[in-house]
GUGU-569645 format. One record per atom (N, C-alpha, C, O, CB): atom name; x, y, z. Coordinates in Angstrom, 3 decimals, always signed. Glycine has a CB too. Example, Ala and Ser with C-alpha at 12.3 -4.5 7.8 and 13.67 -1.06 7.14 Angstrom:
REM residues 2
  name        xx        yy        zz
     N   +13.190    -5.690    +7.800
    CA   +12.300    -4.500    +7.800
     C   +13.200    -3.300    +7.800
     O   +14.236    -3.319    +8.465
    CB   +11.308    -4.473    +9.046
     N   +12.850    -2.250    +7.080
    CA   +13.670    -1.060    +7.140
     C   +12.900    +0.030    +7.870
     O   +13.409    +1.138    +8.039
    CB   +14.084    -0.598    +5.725
END
This chain:
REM residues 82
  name        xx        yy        zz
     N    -3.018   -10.823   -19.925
    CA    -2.512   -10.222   -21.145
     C    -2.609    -8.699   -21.015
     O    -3.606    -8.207   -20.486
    CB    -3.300   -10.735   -22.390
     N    -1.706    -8.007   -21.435
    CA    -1.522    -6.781   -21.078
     C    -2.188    -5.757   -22.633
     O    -1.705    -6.029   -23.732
    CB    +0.266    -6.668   -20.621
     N    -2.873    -5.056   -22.561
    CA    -3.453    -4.072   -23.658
     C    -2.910    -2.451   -23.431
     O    -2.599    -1.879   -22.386
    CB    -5.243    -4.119   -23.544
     N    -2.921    -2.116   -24.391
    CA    -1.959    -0.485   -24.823
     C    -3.582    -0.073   -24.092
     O    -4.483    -0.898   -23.944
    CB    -1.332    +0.220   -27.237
     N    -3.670    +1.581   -23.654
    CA    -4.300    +2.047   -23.279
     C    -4.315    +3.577   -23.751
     O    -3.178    +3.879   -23.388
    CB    -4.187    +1.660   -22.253
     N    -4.854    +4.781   -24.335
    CA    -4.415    +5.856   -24.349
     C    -5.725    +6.781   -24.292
     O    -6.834    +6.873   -24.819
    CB    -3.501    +5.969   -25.445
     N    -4.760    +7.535   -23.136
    CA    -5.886    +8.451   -22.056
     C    -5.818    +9.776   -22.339
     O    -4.705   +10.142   -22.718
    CB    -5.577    +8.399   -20.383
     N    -6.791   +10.741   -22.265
    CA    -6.235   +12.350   -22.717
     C    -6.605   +12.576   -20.877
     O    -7.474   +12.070   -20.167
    CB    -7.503   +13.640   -24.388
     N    -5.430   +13.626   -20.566
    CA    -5.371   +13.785   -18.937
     C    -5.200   +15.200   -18.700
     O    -4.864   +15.625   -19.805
    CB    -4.108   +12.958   -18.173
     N    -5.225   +15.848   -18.168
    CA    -4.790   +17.098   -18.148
     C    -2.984   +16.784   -17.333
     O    -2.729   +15.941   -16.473
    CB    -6.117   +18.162   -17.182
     N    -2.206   +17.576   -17.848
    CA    -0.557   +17.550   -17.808
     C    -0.227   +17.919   -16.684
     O    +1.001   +17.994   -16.630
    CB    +0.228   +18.409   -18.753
     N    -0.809   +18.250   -15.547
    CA    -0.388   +18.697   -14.372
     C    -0.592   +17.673   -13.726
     O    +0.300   +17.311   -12.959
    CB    -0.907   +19.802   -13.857
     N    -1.865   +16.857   -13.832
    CA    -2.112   +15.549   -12.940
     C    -1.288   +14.465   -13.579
     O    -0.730   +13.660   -12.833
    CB    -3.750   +15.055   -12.872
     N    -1.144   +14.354   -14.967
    CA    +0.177   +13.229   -14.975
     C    +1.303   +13.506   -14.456
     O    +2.096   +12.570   -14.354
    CB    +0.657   +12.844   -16.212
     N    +1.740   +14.932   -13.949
    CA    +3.262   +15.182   -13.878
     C    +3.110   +14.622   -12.328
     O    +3.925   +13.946   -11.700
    CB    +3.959   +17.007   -14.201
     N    +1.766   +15.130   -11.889
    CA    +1.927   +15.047   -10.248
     C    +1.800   +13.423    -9.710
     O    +2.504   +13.035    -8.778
    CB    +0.560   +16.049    -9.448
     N    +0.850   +12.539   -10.382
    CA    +1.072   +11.590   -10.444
     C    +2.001   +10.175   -11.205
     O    +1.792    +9.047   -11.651
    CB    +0.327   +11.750   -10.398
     N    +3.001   +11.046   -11.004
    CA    +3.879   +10.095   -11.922
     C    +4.902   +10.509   -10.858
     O    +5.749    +9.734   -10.412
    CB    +4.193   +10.423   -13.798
     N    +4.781   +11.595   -10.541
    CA    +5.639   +12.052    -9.145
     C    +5.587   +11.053    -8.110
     O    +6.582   +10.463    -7.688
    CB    +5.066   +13.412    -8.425
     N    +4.465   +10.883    -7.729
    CA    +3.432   +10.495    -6.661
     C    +4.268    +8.299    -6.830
     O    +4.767    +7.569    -5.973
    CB    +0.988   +11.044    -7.475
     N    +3.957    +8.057    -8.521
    CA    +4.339    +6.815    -8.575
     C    +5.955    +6.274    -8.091
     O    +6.400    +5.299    -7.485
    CB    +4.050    +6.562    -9.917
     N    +6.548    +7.556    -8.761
    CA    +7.671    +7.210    -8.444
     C    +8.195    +6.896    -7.096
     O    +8.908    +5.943    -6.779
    CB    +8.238    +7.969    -8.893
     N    +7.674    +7.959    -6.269
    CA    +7.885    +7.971    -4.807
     C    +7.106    +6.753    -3.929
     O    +7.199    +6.778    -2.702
    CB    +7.382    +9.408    -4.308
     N    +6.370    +5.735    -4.571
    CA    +6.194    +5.030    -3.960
     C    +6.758    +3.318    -4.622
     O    +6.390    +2.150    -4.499
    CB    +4.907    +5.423    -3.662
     N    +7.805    +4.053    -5.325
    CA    +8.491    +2.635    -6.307
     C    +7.645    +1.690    -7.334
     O    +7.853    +0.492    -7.525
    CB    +9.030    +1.446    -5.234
     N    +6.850    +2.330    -7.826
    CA    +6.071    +1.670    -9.150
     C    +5.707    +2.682   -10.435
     O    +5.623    +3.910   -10.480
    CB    +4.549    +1.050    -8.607
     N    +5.572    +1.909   -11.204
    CA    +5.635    +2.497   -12.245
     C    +3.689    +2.915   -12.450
     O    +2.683    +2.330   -12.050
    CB    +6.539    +1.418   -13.409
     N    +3.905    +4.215   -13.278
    CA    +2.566    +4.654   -13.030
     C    +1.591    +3.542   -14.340
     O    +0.532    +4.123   -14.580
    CB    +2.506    +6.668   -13.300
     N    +1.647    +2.827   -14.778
    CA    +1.184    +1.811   -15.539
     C    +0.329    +1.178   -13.873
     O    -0.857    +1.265   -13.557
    CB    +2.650    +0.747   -16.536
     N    +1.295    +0.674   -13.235
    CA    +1.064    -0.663   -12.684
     C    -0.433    +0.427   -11.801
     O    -1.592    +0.110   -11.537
    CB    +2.780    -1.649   -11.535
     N    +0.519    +2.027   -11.534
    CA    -0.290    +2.338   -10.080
     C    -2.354    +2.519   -11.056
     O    -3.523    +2.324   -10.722
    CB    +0.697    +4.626    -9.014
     N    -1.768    +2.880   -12.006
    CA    -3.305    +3.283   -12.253
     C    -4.214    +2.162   -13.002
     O    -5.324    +2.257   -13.523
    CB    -3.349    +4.656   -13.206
     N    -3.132    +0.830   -12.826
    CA    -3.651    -0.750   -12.910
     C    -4.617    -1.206   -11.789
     O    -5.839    -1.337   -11.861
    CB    -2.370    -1.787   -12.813
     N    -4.016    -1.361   -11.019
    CA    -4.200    -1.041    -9.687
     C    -5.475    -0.395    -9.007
     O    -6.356    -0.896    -8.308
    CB    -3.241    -0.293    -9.465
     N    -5.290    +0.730    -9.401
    CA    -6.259    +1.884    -8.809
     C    -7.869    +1.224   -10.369
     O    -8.962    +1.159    -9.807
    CB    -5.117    +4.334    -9.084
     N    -7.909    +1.036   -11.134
    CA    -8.917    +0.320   -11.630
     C    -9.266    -0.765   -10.915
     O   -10.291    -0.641   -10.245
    CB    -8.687    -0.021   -12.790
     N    -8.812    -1.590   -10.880
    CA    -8.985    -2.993   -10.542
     C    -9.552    -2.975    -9.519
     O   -10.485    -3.774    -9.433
    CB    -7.936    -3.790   -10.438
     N    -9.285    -2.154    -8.401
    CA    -9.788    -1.405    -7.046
     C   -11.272    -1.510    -7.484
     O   -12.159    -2.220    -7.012
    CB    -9.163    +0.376    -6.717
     N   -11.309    -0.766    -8.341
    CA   -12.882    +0.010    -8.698
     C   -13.952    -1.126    -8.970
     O   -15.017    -1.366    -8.401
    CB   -12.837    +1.091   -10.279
     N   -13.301    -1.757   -10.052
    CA   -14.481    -3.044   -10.404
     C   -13.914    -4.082    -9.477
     O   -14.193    -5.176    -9.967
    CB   -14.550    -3.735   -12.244
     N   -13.222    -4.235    -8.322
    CA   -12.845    -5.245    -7.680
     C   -12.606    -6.695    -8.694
     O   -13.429    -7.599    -8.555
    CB   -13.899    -5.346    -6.588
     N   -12.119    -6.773    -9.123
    CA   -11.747    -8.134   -10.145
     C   -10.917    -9.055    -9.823
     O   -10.922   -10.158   -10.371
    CB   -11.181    -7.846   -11.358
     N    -9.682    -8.543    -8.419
    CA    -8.707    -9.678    -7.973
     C    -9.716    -9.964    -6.520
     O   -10.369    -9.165    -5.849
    CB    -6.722    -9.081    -7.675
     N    -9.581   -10.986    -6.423
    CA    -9.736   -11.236    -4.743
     C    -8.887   -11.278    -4.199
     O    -7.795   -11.776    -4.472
    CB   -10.245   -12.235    -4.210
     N    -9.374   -10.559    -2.988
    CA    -8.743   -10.270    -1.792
     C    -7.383   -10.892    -1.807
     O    -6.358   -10.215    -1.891
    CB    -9.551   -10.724    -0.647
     N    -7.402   -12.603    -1.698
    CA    -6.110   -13.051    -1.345
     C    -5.092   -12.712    -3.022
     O    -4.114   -13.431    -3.224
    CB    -6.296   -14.961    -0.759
     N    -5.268   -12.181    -3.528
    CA    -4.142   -11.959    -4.885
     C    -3.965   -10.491    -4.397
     O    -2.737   -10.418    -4.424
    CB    -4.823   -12.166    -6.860
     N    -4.419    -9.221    -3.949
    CA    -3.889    -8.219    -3.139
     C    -2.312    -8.159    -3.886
     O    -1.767    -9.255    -3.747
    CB    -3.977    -8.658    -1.374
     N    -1.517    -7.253    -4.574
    CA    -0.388    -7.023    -4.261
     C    +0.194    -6.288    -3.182
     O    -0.549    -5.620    -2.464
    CB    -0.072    -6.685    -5.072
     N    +1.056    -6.313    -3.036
    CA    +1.767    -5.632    -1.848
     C    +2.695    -4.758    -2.029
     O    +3.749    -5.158    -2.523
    CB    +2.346    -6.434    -1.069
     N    +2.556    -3.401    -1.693
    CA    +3.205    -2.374    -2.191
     C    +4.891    -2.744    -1.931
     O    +5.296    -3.674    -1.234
    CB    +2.612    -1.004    -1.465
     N    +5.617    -1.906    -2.570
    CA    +6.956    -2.295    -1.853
     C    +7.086    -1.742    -0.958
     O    +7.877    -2.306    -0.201
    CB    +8.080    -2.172    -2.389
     N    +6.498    -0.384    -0.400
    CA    +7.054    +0.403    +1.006
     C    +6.792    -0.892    +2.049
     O    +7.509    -1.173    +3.010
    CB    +5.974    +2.102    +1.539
     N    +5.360    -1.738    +1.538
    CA    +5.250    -2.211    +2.827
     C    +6.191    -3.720    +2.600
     O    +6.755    -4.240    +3.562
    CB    +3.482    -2.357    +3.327
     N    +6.235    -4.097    +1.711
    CA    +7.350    -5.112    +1.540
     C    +8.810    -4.927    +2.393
     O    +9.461    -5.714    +3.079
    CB    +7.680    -5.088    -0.003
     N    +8.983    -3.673    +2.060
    CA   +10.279    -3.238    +2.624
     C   +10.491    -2.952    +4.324
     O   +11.607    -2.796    +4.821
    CB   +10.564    -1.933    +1.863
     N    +9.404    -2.920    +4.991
    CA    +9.043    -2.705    +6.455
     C    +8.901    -3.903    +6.554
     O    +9.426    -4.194    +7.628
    CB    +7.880    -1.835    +6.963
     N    +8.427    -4.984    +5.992
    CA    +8.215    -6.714    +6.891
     C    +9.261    -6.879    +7.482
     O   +10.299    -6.547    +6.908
    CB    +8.037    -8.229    +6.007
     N    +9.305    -7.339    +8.565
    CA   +10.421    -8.139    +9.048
     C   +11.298    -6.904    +9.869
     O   +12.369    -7.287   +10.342
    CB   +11.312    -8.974    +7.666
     N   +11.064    -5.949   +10.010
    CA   +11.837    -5.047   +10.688
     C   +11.835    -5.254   +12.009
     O   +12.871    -5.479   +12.635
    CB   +11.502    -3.827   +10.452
     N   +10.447    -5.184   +12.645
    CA   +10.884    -5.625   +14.174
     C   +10.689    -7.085   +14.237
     O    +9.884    -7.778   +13.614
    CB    +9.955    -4.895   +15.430
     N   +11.770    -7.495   +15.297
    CA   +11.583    -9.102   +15.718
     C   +11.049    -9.478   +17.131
     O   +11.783    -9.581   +18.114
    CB   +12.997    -9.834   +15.652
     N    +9.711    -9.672   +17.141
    CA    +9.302    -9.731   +18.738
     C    +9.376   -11.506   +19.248
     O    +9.367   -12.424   +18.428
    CB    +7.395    -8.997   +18.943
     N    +9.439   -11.677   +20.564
    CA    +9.152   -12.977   +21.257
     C    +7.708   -13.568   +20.493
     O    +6.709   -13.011   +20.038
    CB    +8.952   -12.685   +23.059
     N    +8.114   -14.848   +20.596
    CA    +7.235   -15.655   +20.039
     C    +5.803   -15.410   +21.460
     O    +4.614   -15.371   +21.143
    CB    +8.099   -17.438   +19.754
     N    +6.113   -15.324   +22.411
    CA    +5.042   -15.222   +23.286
     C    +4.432   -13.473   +23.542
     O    +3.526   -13.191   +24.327
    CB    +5.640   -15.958   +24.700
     N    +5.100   -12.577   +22.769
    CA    +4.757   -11.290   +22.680
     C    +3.483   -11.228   +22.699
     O    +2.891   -11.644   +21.703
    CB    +5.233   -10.663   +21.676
     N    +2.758   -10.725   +23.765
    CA    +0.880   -10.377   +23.470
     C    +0.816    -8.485   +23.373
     O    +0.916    -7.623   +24.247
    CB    -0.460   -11.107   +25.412
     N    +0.662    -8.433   +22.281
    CA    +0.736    -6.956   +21.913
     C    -0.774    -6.597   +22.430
     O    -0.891    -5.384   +22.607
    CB    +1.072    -6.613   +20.110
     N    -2.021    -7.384   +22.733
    CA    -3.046    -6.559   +22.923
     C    -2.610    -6.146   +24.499
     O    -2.797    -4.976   +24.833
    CB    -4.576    -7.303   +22.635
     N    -2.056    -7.051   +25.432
    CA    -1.508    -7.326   +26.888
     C    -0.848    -5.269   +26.428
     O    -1.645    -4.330   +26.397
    CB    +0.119    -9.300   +27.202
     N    -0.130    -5.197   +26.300
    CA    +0.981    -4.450   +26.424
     C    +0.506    -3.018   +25.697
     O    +1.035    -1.916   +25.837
    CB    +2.288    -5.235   +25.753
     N    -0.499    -3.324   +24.987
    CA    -1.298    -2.089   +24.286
     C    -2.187    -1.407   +25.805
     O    -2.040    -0.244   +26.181
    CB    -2.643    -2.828   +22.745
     N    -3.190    -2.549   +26.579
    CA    -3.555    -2.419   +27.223
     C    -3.147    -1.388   +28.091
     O    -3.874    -0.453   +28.425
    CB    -3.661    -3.241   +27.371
     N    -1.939    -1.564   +28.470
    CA    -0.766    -1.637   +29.610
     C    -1.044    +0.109   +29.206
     O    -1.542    +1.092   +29.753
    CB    +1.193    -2.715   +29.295
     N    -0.284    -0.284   +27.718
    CA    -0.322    +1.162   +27.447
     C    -1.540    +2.589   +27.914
     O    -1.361    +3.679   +28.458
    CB    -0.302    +1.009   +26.046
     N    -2.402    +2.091   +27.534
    CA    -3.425    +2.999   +27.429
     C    -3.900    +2.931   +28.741
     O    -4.646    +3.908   +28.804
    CB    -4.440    +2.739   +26.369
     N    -3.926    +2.274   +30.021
    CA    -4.063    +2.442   +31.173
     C    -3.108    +3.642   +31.589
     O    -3.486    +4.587   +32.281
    CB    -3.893    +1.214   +31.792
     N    -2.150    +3.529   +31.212
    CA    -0.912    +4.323   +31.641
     C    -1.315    +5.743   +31.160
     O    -1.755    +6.662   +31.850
    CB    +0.587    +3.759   +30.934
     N    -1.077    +5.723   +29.865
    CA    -1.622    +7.000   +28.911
     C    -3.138    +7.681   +29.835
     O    -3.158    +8.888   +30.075
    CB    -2.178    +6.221   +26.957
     N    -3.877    +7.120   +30.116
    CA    -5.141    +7.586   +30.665
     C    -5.569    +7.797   +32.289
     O    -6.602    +8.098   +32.889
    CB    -6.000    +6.677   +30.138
     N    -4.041    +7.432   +32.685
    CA    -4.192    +8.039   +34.264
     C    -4.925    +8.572   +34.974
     O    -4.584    +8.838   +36.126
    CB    -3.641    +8.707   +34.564
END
């Protein structure tokens, strides 16, 4: 159930964070929902929402089902450390 809330803030940090919300596609309700809930931890872990930036990155790369990324990280950093 959702409750009205009303905060006295100083006007530069709402402008900047409402900036801040927008640019990450939520509304500053949800972000400073959120950013509580954090604090007293009240969801567990597995209820986590998921931001949309990172919603929007799933599924971008498509690797082989046999892909061993630690193999190839390895690879990497041998190389890198010549």
């Amino acid at each position: 159930m959702d409750t009205k809330l009303t905060l006295n803030l100083d006007k530069e940090v709402i402008e900047k964070a409402k900036d801040y919300a927008k640019s990450q596609s939520i509304s500053l309700s949800k972000l400073i929902e959120s950013y509580l809930a954090s604090l007293v931890n009240d969801k567990p872990s597995k209820e986590i929402e998921i931001t949309p930036l990172v919603k929007s990155l799933s599924g971008v790369i498509n690797l082989d089902e046999d892909f061993d990324y630690k193999e190839k990280y390895t690879e990497y950093l041998l190389e890198k450390y010549k």
